[in-house]
C-alpha positions in Angstrom: 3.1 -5.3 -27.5 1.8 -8.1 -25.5 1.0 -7.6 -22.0 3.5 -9.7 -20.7 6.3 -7.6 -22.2 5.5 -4.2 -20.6 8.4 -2.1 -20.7 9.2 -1.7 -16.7 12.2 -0.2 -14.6 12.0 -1.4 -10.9 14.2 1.9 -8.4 16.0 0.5 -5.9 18.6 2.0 -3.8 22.0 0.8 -1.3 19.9 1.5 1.6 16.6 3.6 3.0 17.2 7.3 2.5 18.7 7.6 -0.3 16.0 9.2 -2.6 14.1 6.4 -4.1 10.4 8.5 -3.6 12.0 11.4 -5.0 13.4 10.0 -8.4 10.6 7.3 -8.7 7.8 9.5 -8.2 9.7 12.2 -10.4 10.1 9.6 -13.5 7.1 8.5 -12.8 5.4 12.4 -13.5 7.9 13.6 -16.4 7.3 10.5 -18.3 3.7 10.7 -17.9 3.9 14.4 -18.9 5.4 13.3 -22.1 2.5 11.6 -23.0 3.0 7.7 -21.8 0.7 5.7 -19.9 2.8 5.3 -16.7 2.0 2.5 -14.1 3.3 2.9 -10.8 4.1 0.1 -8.6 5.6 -0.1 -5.1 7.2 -2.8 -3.3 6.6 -4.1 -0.1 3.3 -2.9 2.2 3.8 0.8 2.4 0.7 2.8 1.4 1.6 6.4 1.6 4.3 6.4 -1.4 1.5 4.8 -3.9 -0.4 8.0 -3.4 2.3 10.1 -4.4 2.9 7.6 -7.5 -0.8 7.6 -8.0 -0.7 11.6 -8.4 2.0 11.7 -10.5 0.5 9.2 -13.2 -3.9 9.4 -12.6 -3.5 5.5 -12.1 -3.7 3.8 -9.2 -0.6 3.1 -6.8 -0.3 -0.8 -6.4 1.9 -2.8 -3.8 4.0 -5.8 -5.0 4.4 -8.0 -1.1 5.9 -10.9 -2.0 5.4 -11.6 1.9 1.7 -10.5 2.2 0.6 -12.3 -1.2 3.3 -14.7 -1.6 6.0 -14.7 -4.8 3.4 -16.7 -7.1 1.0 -13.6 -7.5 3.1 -11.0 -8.0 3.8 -11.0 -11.7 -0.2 -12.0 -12.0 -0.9 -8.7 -10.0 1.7 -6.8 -11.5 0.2 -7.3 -15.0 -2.9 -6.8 -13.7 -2.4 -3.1 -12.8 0.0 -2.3 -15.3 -2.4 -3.5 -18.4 -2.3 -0.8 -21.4 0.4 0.8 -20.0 3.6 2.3 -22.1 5.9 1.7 -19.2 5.6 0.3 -15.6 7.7 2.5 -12.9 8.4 -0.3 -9.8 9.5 1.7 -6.6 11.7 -0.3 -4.3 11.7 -0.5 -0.6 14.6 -0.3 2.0 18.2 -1.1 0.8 18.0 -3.6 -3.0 18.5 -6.6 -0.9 16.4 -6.0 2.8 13.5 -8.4 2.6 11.4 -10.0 5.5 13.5 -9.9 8.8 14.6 -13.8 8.7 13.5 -14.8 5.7 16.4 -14.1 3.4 15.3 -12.0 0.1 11.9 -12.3 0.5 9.8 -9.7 -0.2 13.4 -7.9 -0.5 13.4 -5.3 -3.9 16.0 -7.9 -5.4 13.4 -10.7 -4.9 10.3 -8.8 -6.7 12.8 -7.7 -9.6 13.8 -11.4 -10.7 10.1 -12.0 -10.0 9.1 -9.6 -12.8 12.1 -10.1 -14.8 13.3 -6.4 -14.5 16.5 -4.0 -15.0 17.2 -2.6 -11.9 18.1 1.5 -11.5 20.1 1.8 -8.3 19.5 5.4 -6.6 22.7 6.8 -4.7 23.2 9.1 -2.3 26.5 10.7 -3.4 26.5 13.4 -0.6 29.4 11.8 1.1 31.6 10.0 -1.8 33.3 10.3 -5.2 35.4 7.7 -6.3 33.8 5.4 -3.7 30.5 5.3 -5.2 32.3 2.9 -8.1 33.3 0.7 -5.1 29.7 0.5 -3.8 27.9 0.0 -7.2 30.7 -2.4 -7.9 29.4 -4.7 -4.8 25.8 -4.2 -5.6 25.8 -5.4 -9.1 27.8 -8.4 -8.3 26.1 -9.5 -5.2 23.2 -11.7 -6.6 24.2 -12.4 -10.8 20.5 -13.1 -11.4 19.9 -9.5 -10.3 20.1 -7.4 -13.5 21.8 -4.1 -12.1 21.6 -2.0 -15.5 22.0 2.0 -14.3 22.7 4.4 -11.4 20.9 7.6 -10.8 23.4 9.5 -8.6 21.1 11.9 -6.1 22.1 14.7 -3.8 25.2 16.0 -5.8 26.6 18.9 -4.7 28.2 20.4 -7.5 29.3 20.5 -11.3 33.0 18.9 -9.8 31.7 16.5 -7.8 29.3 15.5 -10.5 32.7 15.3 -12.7 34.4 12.9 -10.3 31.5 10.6 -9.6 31.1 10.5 -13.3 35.1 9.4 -13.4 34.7 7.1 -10.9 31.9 4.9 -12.6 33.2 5.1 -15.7 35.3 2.0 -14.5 32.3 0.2 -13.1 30.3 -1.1 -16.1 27.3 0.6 -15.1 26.0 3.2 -16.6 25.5 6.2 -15.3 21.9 7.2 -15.8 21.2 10.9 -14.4 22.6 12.7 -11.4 20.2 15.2 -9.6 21.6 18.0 -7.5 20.6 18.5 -3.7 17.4 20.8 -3.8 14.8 20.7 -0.7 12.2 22.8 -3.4 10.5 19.4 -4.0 10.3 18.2 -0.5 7.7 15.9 1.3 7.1 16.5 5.1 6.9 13.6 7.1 5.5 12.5 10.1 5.5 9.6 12.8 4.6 6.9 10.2 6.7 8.3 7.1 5.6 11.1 4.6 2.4 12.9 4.9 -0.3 11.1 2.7 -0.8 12.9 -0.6 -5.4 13.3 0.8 -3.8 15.6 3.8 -1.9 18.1 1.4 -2.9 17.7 -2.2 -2.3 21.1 -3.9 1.5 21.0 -2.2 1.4 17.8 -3.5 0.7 18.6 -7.1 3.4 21.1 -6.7 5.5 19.2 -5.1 5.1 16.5 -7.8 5.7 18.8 -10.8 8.5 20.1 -9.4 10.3 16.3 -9.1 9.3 15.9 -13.1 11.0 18.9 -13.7 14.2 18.2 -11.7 14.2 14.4 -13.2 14.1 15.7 -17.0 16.7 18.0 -16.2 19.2 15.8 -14.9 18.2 12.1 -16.4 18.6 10.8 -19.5 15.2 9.7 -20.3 15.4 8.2 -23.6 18.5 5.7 -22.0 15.8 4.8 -19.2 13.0 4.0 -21.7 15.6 2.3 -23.6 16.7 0.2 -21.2 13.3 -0.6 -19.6 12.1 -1.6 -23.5 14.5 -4.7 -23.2 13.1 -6.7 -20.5 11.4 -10.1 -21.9 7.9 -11.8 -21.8 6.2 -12.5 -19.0 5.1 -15.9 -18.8 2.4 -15.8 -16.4 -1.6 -14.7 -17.0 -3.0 -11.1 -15.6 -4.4 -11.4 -12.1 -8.5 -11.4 -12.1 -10.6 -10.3 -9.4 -13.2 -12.5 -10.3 -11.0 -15.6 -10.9 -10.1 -16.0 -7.7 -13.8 -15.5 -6.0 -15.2 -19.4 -5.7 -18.6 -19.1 -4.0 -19.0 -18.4 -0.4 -21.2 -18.9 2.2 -21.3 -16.2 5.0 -21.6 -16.4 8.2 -25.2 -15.1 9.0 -28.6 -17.3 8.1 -31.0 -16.3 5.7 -31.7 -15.3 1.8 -29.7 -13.1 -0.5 -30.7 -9.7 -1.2 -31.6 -9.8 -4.9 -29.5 -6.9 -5.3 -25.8 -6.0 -4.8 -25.5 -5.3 -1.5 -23.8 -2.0 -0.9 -20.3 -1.9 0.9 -19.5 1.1 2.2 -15.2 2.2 2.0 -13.9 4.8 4.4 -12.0 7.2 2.6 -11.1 10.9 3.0 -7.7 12.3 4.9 -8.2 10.2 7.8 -8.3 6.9 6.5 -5.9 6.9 3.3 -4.5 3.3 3.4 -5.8 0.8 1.2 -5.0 -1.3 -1.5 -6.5 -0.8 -4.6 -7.2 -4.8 -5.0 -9.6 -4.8 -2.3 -12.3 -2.7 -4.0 -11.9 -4.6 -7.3 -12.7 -7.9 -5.3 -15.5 -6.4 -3.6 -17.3 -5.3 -7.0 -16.5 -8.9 -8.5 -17.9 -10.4 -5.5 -21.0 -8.6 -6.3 -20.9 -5.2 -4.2 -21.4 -1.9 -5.2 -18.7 -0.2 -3.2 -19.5 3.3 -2.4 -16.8 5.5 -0.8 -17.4 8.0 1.9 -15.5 10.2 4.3 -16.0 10.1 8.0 -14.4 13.7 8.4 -17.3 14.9 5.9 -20.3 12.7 6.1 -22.4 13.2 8.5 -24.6 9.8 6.8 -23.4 6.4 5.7 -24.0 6.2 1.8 -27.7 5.1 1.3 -28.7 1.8 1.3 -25.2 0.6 3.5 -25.0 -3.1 4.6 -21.4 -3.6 4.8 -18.9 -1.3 6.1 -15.3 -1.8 5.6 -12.7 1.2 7.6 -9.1 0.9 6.5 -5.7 2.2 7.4 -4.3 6.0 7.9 -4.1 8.6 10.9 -7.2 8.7 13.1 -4.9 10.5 15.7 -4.4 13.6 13.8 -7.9 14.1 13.3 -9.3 12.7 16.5 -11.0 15.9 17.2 -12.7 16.2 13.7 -13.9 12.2 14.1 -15.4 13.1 17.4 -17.0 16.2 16.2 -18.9 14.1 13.7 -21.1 12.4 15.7 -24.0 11.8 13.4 -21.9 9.5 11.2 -20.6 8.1 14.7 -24.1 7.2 15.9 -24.7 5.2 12.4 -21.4 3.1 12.4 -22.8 2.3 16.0 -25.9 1.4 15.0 -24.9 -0.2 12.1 -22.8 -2.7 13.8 -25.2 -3.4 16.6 -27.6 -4.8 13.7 -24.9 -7.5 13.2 -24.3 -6.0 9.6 -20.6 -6.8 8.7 -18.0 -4.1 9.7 -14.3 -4.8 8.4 -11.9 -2.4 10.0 -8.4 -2.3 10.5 -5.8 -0.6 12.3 -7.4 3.1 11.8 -10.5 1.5 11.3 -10.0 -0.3 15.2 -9.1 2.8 16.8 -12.4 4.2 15.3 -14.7 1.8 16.5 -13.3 1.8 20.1 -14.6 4.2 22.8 -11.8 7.1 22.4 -8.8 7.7 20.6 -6.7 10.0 22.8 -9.6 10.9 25.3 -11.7 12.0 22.3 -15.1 10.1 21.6 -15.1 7.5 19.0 -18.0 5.3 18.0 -17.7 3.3 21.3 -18.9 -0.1 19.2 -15.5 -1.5 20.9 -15.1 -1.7 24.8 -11.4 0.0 24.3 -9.7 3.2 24.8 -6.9 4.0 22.2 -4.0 6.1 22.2 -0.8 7.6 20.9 2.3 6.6 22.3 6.0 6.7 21.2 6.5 3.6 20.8 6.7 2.1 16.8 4.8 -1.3 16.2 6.3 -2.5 13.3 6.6 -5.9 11.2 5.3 -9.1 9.5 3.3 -11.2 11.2 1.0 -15.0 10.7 -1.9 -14.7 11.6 -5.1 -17.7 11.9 -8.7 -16.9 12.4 -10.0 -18.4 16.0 -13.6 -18.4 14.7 -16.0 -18.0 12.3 -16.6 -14.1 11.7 -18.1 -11.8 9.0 -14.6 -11.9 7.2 -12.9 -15.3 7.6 -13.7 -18.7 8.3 -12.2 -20.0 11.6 -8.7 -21.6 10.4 -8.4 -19.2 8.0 -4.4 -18.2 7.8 -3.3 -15.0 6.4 0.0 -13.3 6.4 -0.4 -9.5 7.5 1.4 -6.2 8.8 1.7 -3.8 12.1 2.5 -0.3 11.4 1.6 1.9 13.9 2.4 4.0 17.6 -1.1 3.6 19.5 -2.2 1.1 21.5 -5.6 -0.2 22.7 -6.5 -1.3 25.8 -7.4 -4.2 26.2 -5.7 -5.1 22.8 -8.0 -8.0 22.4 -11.8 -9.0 23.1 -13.3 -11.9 24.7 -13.2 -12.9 21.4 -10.2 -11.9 19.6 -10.0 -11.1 15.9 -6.6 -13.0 15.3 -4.3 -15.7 16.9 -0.8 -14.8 15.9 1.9 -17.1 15.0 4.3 -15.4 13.9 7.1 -14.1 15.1 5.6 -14.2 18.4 2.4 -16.1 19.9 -0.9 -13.5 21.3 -4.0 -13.1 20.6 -5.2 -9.7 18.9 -8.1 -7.3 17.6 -12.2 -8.1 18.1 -14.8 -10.2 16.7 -18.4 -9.2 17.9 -21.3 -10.1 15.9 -20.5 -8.9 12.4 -17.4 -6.8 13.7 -14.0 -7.9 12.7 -11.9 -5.4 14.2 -7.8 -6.1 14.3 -4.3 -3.9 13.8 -3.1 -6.6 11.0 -3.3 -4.9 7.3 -4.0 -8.3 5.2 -3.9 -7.8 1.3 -7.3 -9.5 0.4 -5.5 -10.6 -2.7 -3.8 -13.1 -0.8 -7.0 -14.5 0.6 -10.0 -13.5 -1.7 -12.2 -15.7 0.3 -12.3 -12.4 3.0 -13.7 -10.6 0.3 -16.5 -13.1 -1.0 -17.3 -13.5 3.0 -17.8 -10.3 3.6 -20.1 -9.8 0.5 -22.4 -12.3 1.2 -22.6 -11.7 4.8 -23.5 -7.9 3.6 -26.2 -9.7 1.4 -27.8 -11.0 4.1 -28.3 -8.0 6.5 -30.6 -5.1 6.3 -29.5 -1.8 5.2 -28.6 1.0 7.6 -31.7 2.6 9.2 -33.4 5.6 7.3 -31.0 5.2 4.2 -32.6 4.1 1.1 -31.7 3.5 -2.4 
């Protein structure tokens, strides 16, 4: 099989709600369990669901954005992550056909299915229909024609009859009915302000949690029809992404030689800081990094030897107290982006380096305060670099995402981090020395140059006091 004709199945559903998570993730773990390589694949920027994916198959969760990386790359990256794989699972986002607010189906779960060239599996809540749910599937698969709607998994069923009369009812529709999985709140995920609780926060109710969606999804889907059906999808045409491909040289921003060594990057991991895409690291290393993970909620010490820092994405605010409590690892971020070595942190990662986060201390390398609030920050947005900085050149444009409920104040520096362009016009985020601090999640995918700046500026800058290698 080449690698271009991966067997792949994207899950979609009418609208958010309806069970996608729950019957992806649960496909995802029973076929996996019966012995295939499974990869997972999510669309759209969430990063919570690929750890749930990612548990259910040992391979990494990867996003296909259509809006963050643009509909060119994501066949490249989705053959990329799914290489020697048996079957590639493809979670949808919102309702099949929501995309970017404005922008028609992009970025929509239609759009990234005729982008891969993939049978879609329409989840439905039947909680609140029978013979209606033929109507519904009816106007799904004839919206778009190039839209291959192939199956229906009917979720949330309440009983043996009313499984009977769905059943009926589609039997007129042309679709196949695929499995039908009764209501059960065994296999649960709690949820929080931002969506589901990240798979770091609760991993051995995860792993249960997980097994017990396999089981539920080889009870009541036909999995042989689903392996069937995602065996008949045709070549890709298009060439695997590669991390180092896309890296042309780069200059950074700071003077002086090399190191003649990698310099060492160090990632932000642990419960706190749980989003990131799994791209990022793989164009660190092929810019010539080593990339060395750490937790701030366990490390007292940067990893030896650090001369880059980079702090993603997750939920500083429930472990505000925990960050603050660490304050040797507080004092070295501090001091590590005082020596101008280049620090990359977003959305978690700003709240981090400001003074406090909810009246607790952070690593004060920001002049800001942060806190919760209930109000949800949410969207695309376009986004151009006002100057040169440790992670883009000044003009650099870059498509990114806001997902959160805290603010910062001031929300900007004297020199801000971003100009954005889209959908509305403000300035946004830090830039101090080798500090690019900013809410926007940018896949680096979309813009490897961020990664090949920020290695070489980490090349150039001397490693964190007392840590050797």
């Amino acid at each position: 099989m080449s690698g271009g004709s991966i067997p792949r199945l994207v899950i979609a559903a009418p609208s958010s709600g309806a069970g996608k998570t729950t019957v992806a993730t649960g496909l995802m773990a029973a076929f996996a369990e019966a012995g295939l390589v499974v990869s997972p694949h999510k669309v759209g920027p969430d990063y919570i669901d690929p750890g749930y994916h990612s548990l259910a198959t040992g391979r990494p969760g990867r996003n296909l954005d259509a809006y963050l990386c643009g509909p060119d790359r994501i066949a490249p990256l989705f053959l990329h992550g799914a290489a020697g794989a048996d079957l590639a699972l493809v979670e949808g986002v919102m309702g099949l056909f929501d995309g970017a607010s404005g922008m028609g189906e992009l970025s929509s779960t239609a759009h990234v299915a005729k982008l891969l060239r993939a049978p879609v599996v329409l989840v439905v809540d039947a909680s609140s229909q029978s013979r209606s749910v033929a109507a519904l599937v009816h106007g799904f698969a004839s919206w778009d024609p190039e839209v291959r709607l192939a199956g229906v998994i009917l979720n949330k069923v309440g009983s043996d009859r009313h499984e009977e009369l769905l059943r009926e009812a589609m039997d007129s529709s042309g679709v196949p009915v695929l499995g039908a999985l009764r209501r059960d709140g065994r296999a649960g995920t709690p949820s929080r302000h931002l969506g589901l609780v990240p798979v770091a926060e609760r991993r051995s109710d995860a792993v249960e949690s997980v097994a017990e969606l396999a089981a539920r999804v080889r009870e009541g889907c036909d999995l042989e029809a689903l392996l069937a059906l995602a065996r008949t999808v045709p070549e890709l045409p298009d060439a695997p992404w590669d991390p180092a491909a896309e890296l042309a040289p780069v200059e950074g921003p700071a003077e002086g030689p090399a190191a003649p060594e990698k310099p060492l990057i160090a990632v932000a991991g642990g419960a706190a800081f749980t989003f990131s895409y799994a791209e990022h690291a793989e164009l660190l290393a092929a810019a010539g990094a080593e990339v060395a993970p750490f937790d701030p909620l366990r490390d007292e010490h940067l990893p030896p030897g650090t001369q880059g820092l980079v702090i993603g994405g997750g939920f500083p605010e429930v472990y505000a107290p925990d960050l603050s409590a660490n304050a040797p690892l507080r004092a070295e971020v501090a001091a590590l982006a005082a020596s101008g070595a280049p620090v990359s942190a977003e959305c978690a990662g700003l709240l981090y380096l400001s003074r406090s986060l909810d009246g607790k201390p952070m690593c004060g390398v920001l002049p800001a305060e942060a806190r919760m609030t209930e109000r949800l920050t949410l969207g695309y947005r376009e986004a151009v670099a006002l100057r040169d900085n440790a992670l883009a050149a000044a003009g650099t444009r870059v498509r990114g995402h806001e997902f959160h409920r805290t603010v910062l104040e001031p929300g900007a520096g004297a020199d801000p981090a971003w100009g954005l362009t889209h959908p509305e016009r403000r300035v946004e985020g830090f830039v101090a020395g080798g500090v690019h601090a900013s809410y926007l999640h940018v896949h680096w995918a979309a813009e490897p140059s961020l990664a090949g700046r920020l290695v070489a500026s980490a090349a150039r800058s001397t490693p964190a006091r007392g840590a050797t290698r």
